[in-house]
N, C-alpha and C positions, 0 to 999 in steps of 0.2 A: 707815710703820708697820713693815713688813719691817725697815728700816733699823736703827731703834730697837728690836728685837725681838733682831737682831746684836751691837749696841751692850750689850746688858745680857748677853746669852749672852758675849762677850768680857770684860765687867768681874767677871761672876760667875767666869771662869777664873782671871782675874788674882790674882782676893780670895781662892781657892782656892789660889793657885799650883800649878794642874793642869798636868800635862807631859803631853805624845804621846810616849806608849811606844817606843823605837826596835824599827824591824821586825825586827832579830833576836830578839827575848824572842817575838816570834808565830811566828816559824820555827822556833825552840827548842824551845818549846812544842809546836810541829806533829811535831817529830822525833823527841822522847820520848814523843806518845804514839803513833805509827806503830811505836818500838821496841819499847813495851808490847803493842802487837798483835804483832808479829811473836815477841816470847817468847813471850807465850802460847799462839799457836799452836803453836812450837815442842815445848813443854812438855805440852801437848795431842797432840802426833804422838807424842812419846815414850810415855804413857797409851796411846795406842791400839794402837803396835808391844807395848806388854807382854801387851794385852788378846787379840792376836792370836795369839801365843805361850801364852799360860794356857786359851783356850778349844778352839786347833786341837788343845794336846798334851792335855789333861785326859783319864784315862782313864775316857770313858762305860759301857764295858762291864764297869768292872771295880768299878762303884758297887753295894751292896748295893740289889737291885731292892723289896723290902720298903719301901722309902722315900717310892717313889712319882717318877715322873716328873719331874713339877715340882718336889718338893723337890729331884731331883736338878740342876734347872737352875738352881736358887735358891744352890745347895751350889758349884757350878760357875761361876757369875757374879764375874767380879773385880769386886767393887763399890767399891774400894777405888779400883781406876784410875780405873773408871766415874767416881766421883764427880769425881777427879781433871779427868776428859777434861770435863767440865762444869761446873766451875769457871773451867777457862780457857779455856775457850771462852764463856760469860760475860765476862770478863775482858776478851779480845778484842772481843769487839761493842760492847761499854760502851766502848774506847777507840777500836775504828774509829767510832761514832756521835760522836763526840767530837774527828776532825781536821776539818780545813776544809771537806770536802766530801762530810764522811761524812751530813750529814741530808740528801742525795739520794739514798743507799743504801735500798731497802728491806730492814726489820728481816729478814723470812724470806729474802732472799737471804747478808744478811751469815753467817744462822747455818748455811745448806748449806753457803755455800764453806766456811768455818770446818771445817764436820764433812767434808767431800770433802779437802780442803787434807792433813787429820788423817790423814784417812785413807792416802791419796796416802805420805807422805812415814811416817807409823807402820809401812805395808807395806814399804817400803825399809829403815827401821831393822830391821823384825821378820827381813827375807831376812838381813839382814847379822850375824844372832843377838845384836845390842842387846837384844831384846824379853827374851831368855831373860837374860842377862846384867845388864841391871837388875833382874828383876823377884828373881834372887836375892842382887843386893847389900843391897836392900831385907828379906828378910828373914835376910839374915846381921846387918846392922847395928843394923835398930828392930826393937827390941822389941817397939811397939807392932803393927807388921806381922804379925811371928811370931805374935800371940795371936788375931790377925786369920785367919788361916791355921790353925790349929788347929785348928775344926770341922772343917773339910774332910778334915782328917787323921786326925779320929777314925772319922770315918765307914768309914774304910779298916782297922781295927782289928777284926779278927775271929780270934785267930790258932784255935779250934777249925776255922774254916772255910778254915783254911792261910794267912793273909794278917796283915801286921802293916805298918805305916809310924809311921818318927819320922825321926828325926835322929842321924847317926854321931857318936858324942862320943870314941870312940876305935878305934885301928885297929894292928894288930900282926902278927905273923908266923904269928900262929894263930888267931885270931879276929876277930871285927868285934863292937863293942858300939854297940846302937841305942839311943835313949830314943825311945820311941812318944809320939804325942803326947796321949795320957794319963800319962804321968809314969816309968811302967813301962821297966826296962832289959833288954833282951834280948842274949845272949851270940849271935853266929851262926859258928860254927868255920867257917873258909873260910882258903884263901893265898891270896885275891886280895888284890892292892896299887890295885884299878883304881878306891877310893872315897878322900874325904878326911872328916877332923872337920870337920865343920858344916854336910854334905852331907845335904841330906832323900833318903829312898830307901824305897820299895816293898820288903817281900820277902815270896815264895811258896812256902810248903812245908807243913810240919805241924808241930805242936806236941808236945812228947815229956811233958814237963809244966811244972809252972807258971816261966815264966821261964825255960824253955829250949825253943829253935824250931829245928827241923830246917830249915835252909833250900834249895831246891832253884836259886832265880833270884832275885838281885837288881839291880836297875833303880833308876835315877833317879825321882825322885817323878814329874814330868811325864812323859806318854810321847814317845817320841822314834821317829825310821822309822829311824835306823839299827842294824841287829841288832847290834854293836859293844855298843852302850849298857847290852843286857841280859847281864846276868852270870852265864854258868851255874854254878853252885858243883861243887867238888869231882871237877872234871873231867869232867862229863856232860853226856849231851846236854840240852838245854831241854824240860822238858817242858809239856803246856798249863797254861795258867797256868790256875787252880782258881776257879769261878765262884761267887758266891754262891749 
């Protein structure tokens, strides 16, 4: 019975002309999707070195307190990496579940190591200032990033309360022009050389009137620990920067 049971499982291949796959197409297979994990990973560490970079610098106390708390953590959250770092980390589980020996993995260990892994290797990029350095070629080059960024910028716009941030769109021997990220251009008389066009930047002073801003210190949009960074205008000393 057995026999005859061979015998037709045989002729039914024959009548098919079924081939046995050579085992390199299962190897292949196995090594593009272990690649797919390992980009995504990859690409998942990079998200997290930005996220690390965007939450340590973000300046908490210089957020208009009216806001509230939580809107300020909501304002503060790169969700944009976020989404990023959980895409491919998604990504990765669906192709580690997917090599030879991944349906023995359990699901919640693959997605620790996944978020440890991330993490691990996003801290290394973030020390080595990757984290800063992507997160602004991103918004030098997409557009869509820059609009993504926006609120957050606007939130920083109060210049009655001495405070304005945009974006340097031009720089000369005598002045700095900003575009705040309301749309608005502000002249800032300075000789510093220490900014470029396309550079987002913080500044703290007062306003004389509409469209012209006395400024006393300007800094990089992010905050930064070293005192280098902050620019005191006009050859003076730094004074406190001016709170909501």
């Amino acid at each position: 019975m057995t026999e005859q049971i061979g015998q037709k499982i045989i002729e039914k291949i024959k009548e098919a002309h079924i081939k046995p796959k050579p085992r390199w197409e299962f190897l292949l297979k196995n090594y593009v999707v272990w690649a797919i994990f390992a980009i995504a990973i990859f690409i998942g560490s990079l998200a997290t070195g930005v996220m690390i970079f965007m939450i340590k610098h973000a300046e908490w106390e210089n957020h208009p307190l009216e806001e509230g708390f939580f809107q300020q953590v909501l304002i503060n959250l790169p969700f944009f990496w976020l989404i990023i770092l959980i895409i491919f980390i998604v990504i990765a589980f669906y192709n580690l579940k997917h090599t030879k020996k991944g349906y023995k993995y359990n699901p919640l260990f693959i997605v620790l190591a996944s978020i440890i892994i991330s993490i691990i290797i996003g801290s290394i990029f973030y020390a080595t200032g990757g984290g800063e350095k992507l997160e602004d070629t991103f918004f030098r080059r997409f557009p869509f990033y820059q609009n993504m960024m926006r609120p957050q910028g606007r939130l920083l716009i109060n210049p009655e309360a001495g405070r304005i941030a945009g974006v340097v769109v031009e720089v000369n021997q005598e002045y700095i022009t900003i575009k705040d990220f309301r749309g608005g251009l502000w002249k800032i008389v300075t000789t510093t050389d220490q900014f470029i066009v396309g550079q987002r930047v913080r500044v703290f002073g007062k306003m004389m009137q509409p469209k012209q801003f006395e400024a006393d210190i300007m800094k990089p949009f992010f905050q930064h620990t070293r005192p280098s960074d902050n620019h005191c205008l006009n050859n003076q000393a730094c004074p406190p920067l001016p709170m909501p």
